[in-house]
Each structure stands twice: as C-alpha cells, then as structure tokens.
KEZA-465445 format. One record per residue (C-alpha): x, y, z; chain. Coordinates in pm, 1 decimal, decimal comma, padded with zeros to 6 digits, always signed. Last residue first. Layout:
BEGIN
{x:X&y:Y&z:Z&kette:A}
...
END
This chain:
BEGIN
{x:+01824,7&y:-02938,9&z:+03400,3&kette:A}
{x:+01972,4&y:-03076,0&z:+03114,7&kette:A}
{x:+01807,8&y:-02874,1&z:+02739,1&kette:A}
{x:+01701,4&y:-03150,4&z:+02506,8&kette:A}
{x:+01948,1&y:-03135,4&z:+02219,8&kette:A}
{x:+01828,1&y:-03208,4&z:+01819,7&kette:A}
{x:+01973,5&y:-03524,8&z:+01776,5&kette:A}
{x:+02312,9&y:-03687,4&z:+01827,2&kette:A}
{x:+02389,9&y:-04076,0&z:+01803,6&kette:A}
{x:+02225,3&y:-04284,8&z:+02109,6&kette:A}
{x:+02097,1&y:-04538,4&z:+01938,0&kette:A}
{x:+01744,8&y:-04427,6&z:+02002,4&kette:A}
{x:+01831,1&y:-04101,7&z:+01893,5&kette:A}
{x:+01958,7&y:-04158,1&z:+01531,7&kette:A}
{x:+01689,0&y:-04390,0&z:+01495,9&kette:A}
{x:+01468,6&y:-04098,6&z:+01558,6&kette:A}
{x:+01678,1&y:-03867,3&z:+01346,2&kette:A}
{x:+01640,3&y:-04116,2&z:+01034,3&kette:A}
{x:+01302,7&y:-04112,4&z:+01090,6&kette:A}
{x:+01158,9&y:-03755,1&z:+01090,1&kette:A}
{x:+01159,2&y:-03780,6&z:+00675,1&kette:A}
{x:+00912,1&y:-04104,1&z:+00681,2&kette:A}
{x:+00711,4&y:-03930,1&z:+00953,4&kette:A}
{x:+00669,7&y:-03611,2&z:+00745,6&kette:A}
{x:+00578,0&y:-03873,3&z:+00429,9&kette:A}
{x:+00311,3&y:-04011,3&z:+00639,3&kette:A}
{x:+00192,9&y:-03647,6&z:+00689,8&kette:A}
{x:+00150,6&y:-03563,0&z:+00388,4&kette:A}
{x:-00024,9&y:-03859,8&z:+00278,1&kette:A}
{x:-00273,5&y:-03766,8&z:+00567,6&kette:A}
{x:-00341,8&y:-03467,9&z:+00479,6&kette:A}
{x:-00462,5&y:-03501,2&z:+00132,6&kette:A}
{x:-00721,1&y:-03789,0&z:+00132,0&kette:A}
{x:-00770,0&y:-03711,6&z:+00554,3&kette:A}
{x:-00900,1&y:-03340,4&z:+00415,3&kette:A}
{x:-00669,0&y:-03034,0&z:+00579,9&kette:A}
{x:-00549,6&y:-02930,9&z:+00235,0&kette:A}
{x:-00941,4&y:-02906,5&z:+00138,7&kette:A}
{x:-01042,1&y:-02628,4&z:+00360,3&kette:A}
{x:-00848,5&y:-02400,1&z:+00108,7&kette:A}
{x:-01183,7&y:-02367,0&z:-00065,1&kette:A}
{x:-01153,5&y:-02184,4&z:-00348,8&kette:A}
{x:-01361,7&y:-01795,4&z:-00339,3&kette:A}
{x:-01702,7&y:-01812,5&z:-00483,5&kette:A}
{x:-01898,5&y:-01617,7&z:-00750,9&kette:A}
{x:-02038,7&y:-01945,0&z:-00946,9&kette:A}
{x:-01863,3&y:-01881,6&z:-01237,4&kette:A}
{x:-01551,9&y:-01843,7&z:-01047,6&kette:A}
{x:-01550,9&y:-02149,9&z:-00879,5&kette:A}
{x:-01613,4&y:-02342,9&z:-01200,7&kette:A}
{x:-01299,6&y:-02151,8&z:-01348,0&kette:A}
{x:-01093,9&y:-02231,8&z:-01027,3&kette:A}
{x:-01104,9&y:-02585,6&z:-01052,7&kette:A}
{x:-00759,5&y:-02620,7&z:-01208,6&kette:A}
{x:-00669,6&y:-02402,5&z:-00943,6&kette:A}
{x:-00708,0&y:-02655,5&z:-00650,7&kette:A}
{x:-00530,7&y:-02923,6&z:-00830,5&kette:A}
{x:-00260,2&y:-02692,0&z:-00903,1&kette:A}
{x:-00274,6&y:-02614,1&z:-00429,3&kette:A}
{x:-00247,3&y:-03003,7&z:-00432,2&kette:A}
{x:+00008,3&y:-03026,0&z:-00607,0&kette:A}
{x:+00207,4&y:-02772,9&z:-00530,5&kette:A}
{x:+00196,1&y:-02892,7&z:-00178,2&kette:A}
{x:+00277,0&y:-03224,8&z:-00260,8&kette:A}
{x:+00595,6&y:-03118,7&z:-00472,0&kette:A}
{x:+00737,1&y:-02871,8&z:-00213,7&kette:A}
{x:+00933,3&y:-03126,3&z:-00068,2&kette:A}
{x:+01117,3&y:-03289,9&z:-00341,7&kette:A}
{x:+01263,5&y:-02969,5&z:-00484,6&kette:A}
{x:+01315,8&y:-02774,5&z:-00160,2&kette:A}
{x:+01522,4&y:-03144,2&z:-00022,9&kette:A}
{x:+01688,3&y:-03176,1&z:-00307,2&kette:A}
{x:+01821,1&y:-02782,6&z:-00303,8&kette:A}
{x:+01884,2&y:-02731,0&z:+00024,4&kette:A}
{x:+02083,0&y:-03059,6&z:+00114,9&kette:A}
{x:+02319,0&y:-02950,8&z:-00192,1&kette:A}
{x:+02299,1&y:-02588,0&z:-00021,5&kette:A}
{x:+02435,7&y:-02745,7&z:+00279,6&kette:A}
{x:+02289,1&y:-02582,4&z:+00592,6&kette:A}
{x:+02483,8&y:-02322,6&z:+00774,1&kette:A}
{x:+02296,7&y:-02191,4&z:+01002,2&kette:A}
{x:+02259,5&y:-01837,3&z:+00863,8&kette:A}
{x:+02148,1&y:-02025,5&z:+00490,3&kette:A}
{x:+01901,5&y:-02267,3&z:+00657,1&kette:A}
{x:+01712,6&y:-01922,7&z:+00827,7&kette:A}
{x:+01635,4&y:-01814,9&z:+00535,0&kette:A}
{x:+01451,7&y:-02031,7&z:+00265,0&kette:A}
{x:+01213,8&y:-02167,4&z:+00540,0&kette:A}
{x:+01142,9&y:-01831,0&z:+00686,9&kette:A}
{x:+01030,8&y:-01760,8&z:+00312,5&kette:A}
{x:+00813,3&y:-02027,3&z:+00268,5&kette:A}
{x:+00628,5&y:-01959,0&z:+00641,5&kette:A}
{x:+00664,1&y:-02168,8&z:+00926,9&kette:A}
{x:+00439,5&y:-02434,5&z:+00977,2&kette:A}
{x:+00402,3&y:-02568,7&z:+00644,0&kette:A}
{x:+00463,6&y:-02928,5&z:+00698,0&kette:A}
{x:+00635,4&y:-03134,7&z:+00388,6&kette:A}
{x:+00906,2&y:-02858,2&z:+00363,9&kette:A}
{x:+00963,0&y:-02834,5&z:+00673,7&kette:A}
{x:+00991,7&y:-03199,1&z:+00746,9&kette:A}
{x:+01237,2&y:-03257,8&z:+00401,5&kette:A}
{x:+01449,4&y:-02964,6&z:+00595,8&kette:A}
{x:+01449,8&y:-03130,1&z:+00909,6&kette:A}
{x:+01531,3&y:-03482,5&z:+00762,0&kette:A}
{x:+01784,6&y:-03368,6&z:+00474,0&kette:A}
{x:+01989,4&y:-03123,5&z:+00751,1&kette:A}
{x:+02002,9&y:-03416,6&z:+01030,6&kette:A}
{x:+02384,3&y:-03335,7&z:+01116,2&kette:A}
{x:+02393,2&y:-03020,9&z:+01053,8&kette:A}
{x:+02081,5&y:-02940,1&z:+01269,9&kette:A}
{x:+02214,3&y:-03150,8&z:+01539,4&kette:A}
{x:+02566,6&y:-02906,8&z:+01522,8&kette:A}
{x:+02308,7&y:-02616,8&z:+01497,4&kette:A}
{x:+02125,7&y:-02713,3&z:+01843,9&kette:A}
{x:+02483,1&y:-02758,2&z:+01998,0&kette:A}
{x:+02644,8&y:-02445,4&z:+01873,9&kette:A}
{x:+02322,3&y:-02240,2&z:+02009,9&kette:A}
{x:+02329,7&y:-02444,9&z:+02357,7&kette:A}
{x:+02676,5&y:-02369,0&z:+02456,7&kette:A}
{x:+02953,6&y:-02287,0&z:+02218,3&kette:A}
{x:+02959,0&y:-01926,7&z:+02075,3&kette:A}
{x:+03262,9&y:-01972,6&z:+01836,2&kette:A}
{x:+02994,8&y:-02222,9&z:+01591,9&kette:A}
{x:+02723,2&y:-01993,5&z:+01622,1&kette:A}
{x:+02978,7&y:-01710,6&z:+01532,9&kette:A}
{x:+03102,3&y:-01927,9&z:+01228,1&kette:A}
{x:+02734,1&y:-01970,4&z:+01107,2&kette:A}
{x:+02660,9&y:-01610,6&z:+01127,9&kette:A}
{x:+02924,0&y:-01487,4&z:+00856,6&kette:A}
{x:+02840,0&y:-01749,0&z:+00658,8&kette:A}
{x:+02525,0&y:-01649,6&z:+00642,1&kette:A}
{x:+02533,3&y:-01305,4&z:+00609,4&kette:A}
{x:+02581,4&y:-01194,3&z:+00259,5&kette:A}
{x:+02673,3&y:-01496,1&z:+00071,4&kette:A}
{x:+02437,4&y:-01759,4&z:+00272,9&kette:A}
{x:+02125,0&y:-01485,0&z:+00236,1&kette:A}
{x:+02194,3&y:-01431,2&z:-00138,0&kette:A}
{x:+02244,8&y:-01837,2&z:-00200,1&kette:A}
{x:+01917,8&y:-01918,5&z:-00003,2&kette:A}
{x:+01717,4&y:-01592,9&z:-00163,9&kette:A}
{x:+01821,5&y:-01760,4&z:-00531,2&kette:A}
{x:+01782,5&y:-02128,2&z:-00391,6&kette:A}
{x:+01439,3&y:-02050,1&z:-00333,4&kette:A}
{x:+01316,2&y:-01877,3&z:-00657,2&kette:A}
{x:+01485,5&y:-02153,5&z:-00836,3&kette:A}
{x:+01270,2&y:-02419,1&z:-00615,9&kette:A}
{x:+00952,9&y:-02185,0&z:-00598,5&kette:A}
{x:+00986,9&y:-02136,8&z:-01012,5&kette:A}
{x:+01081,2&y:-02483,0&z:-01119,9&kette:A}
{x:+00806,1&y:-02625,8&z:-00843,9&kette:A}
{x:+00510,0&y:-02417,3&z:-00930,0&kette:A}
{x:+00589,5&y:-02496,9&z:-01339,5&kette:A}
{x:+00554,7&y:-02869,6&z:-01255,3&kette:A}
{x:+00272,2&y:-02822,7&z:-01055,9&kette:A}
{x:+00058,4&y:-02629,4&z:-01286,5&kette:A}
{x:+00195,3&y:-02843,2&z:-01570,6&kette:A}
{x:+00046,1&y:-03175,7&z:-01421,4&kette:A}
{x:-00247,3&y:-02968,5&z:-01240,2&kette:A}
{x:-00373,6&y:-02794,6&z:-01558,4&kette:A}
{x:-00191,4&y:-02470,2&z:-01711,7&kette:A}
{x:-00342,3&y:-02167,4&z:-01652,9&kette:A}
{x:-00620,3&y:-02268,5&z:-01341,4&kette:A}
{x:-00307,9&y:-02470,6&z:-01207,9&kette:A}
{x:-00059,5&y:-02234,2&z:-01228,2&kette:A}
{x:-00286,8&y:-01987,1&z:-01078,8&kette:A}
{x:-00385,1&y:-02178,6&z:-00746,7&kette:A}
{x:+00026,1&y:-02196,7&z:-00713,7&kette:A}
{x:+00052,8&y:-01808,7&z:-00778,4&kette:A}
{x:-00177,9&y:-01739,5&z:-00498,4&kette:A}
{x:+00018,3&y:-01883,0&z:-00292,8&kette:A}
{x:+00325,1&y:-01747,2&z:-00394,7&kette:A}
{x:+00135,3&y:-01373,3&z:-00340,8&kette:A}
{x:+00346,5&y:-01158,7&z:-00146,5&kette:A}
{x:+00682,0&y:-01040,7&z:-00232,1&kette:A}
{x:+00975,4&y:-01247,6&z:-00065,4&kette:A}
{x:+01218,4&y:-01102,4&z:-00304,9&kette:A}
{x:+01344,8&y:-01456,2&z:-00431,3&kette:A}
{x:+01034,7&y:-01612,1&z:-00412,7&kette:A}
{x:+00848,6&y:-01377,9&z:-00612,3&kette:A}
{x:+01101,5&y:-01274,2&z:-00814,5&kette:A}
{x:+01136,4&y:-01660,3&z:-00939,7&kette:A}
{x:+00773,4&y:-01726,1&z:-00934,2&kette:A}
{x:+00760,5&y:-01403,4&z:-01228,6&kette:A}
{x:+01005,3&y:-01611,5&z:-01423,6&kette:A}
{x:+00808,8&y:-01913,0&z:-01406,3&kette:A}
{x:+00514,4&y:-01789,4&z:-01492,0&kette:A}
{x:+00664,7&y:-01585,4&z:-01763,1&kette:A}
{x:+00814,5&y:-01902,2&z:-01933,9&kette:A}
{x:+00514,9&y:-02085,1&z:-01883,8&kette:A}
{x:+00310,1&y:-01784,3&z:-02076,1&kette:A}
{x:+00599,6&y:-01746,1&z:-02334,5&kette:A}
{x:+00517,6&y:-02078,5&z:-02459,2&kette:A}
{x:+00171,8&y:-02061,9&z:-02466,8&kette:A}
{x:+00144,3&y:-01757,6&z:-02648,7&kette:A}
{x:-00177,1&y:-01751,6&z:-02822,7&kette:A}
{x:-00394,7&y:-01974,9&z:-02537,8&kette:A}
{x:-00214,6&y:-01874,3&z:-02233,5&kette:A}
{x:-00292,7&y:-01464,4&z:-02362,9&kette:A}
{x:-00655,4&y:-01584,5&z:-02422,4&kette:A}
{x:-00656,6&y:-01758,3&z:-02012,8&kette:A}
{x:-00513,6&y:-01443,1&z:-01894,5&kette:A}
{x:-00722,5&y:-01196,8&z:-02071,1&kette:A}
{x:-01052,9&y:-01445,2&z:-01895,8&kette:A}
{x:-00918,2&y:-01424,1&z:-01550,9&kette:A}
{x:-00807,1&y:-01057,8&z:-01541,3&kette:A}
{x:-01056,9&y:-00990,0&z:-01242,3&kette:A}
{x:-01049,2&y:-01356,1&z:-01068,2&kette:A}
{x:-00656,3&y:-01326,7&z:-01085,5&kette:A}
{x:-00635,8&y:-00983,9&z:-00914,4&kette:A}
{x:-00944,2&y:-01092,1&z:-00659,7&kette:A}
{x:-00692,1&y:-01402,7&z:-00555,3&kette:A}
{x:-00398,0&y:-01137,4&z:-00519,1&kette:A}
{x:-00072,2&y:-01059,9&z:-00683,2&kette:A}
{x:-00185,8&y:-00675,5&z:-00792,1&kette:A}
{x:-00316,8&y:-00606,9&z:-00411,2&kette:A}
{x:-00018,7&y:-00683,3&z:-00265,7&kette:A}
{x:+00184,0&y:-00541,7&z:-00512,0&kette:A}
{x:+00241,0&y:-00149,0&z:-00384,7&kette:A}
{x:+00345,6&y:-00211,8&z:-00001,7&kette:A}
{x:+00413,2&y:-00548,1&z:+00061,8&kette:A}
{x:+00628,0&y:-00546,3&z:-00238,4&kette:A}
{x:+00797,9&y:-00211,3&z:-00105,4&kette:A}
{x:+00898,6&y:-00397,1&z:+00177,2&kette:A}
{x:+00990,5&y:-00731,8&z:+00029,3&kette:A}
{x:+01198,5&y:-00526,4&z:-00232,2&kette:A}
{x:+01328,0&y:-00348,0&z:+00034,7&kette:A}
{x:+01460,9&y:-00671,1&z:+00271,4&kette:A}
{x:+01564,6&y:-00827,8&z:-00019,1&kette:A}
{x:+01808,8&y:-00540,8&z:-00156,2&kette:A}
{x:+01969,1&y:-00551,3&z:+00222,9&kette:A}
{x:+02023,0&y:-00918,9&z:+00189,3&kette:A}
{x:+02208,3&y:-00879,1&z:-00167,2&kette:A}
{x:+02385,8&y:-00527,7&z:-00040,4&kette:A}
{x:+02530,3&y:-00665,3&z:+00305,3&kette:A}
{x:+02797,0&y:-00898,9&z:+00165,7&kette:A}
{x:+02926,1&y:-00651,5&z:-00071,4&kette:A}
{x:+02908,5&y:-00357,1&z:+00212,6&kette:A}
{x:+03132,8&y:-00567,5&z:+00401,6&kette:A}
{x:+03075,7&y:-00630,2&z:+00697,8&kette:A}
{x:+03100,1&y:-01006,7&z:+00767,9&kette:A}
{x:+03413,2&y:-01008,8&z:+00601,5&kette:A}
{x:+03565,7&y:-00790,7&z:+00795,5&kette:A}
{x:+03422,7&y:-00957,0&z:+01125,5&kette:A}
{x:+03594,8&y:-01298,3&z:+01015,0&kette:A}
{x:+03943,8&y:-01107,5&z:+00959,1&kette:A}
{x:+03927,7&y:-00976,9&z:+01259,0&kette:A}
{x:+03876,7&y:-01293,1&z:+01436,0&kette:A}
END
C-alpha cells in the first residue's frame, strides 16, 4: 500500500502531467489566436508558396506541429484538420491529420498512464463498489467504447486521450482503435479544407453544417453501431457490460 502511494507521488510521475497542464494553459493563453481559422485565412497565400517550394518539409512540419498540438492539448486541432486539407488535398490532408492526431495522442496517453494512471487504476481497482465495476466493463469492452468515441465526438479529443490512460485501458487497444477511428472525421474535416480557397475568395467562413448531412452522418453512425455490437451481444448473453446501477 505504501509502496503504491510512493509511486504515485513521485515528482517523476507528476512532472509529464504537470508539464501538460501548463502548456495547455499558457496555449490557451498566447496561441489561441495564432492557431485559428482567421490565422490560416490571413497567411493563406505564404502558406500555400512555402507548400509549393518545400513540400517535403511542409508535411513534415504539419505533422510535427499536430504532434504538440495534441500532445499539449493547445487549441486549434480542428482547425489544423481544415488546414491539411486546403495544404495538401483530402487524400494527404487526411493522411497527414491522422499520423499527427494518432502520434499526438498516444504521446499525452503514454504521459498521462506514466504519471498518474497507473497510479489511479489500482485505487479504482482497491475501491470495489460501483467505480471497480464500471472500469472492470470498461476493460473488458476497451476496442468497442473506444472505437465509439472515437467515431462520435461527444466528448472532446483531449478528454478522449485522458481519461483511457487513469482507467487503465490497453495502450495496444488505444492505439488501433485512435488510428482507425479518427479516419472519418479527418476526412471529412480534409474534404472540408480542400474547399477552403473558394471559401475564401468569396469572404466566408466553411460550413461545419456539413458533418451533420445524412451523406456524412449517417456512415458514421453505422460504423458507431458496428463498434457498440460486440457489447450488446455481450449483454444479451448475459456476459458483463457497462453496469446498470440495482435499486
């Protein structure tokens, strides 16, 4: 028990989680505005001449600059999506979104599982009761749950990345599961870039409105369903699933 505590407080442990936590901060504070749709729609055209010399180096960048993002939690992955596309086409756009989220993802993952995750996921584990019980289902359905966060964005990226590593999700399960399902969203949010030069020459913003169309929803959400069931089978034959609390 002592030993477990020890561990958990460790100044070693602490410092990745703690460095997150102020570079998200200070991100917030002084990048906001730099990371931004208006940022992108200002340096649009020394962007596109810089992708055009130094192509190369420009994916490389992009990728490496999705990386921080993700990792720190800064603002603006969004907005980085709808740029990979208006740099380099939806095919690349995508392709470049998903090496930089995913890497970006597993960094924060592996920071938050070393510094406090473990640490948390034992204690759930000694608590018993309802908290052991609702991670034990988690365990046990990680590629489903994760696969239907990914696929629906209800929480945000970075809550995603998190809270996996304090209950003790796999990072094996992790990793596939960010890498397959963050593909349709990048997609979609390339596609949505690669348009952005026609939406800047006529002085609008991008229509986000177009994530919620029946042509892109609905795929989507038949792949949720697809993900959710394995832990509906699981429940109908009486195996464990997420716990309904008795009364």
């Amino acid at each position: 028990m002592n030993d477990t505590k020890k561990e958990g407080i460790t100044l070693g442990r602490v410092a990745p989680v703690a460095a997150i936590i102020i570079a998200a901060v200070l991100g917030f504070i002084f990048l906001r505005d730099y990371l931004s749709f208006e940022a992108l729609r200002e340096n649009r055209e020394a962007l596109l001449m810089w992708r055009d010399d130094n192509y190369v180096l420009a994916a490389i960048s992009f990728i490496a600059l999705y990386i921080i993002v993700v990792t720190f939690s800064l603002p603006g992955a969004g907005v980085m999506t709808l740029t990979s596309g208006f740099l380099f086409g939806i095919i690349g756009g995508m392709a470049f979104s998903v090496i930089g989220a995913s890497i970006g993802a597993m960094g924060l993952f592996l920071a938050v599982r070393f510094g406090l995750g473990e640490f948390l996921s034992q204690r759930m584990d000694e608590s018993g009761g309802r908290i052991a019980k609702i991670k034990h289902a988690l365990n046990e359905n990680e590629i489903s749950v994760m696969l239907l966060l990914r696929l629906l964005p209800i929480f945000p990226f970075f809550v995603v990345n998190v809270v996996p590593a304090l209950v003790g999700v796999k990072f094996r399960n992790f990793a596939l599961t960010t890498v397959v399902g963050i593909i349709p969203g990048s997609a979609v949010f390339a596609s949505i870039g690669n348009g952005l030069g026609q939406v800047f020459a006529r002085g609008e913003d991008p229509d986000l409105g177009i994530l919620f169309e029946p042509h892109i929803i609905g795929p989507i959400l038949g792949l949720a369903a697809l993900s959710a069931l394995p832990i509906v089978i699981k429940a109908i034959r009486g195996g464990s699933a997420l716990p309904i609390e008795e009364n």
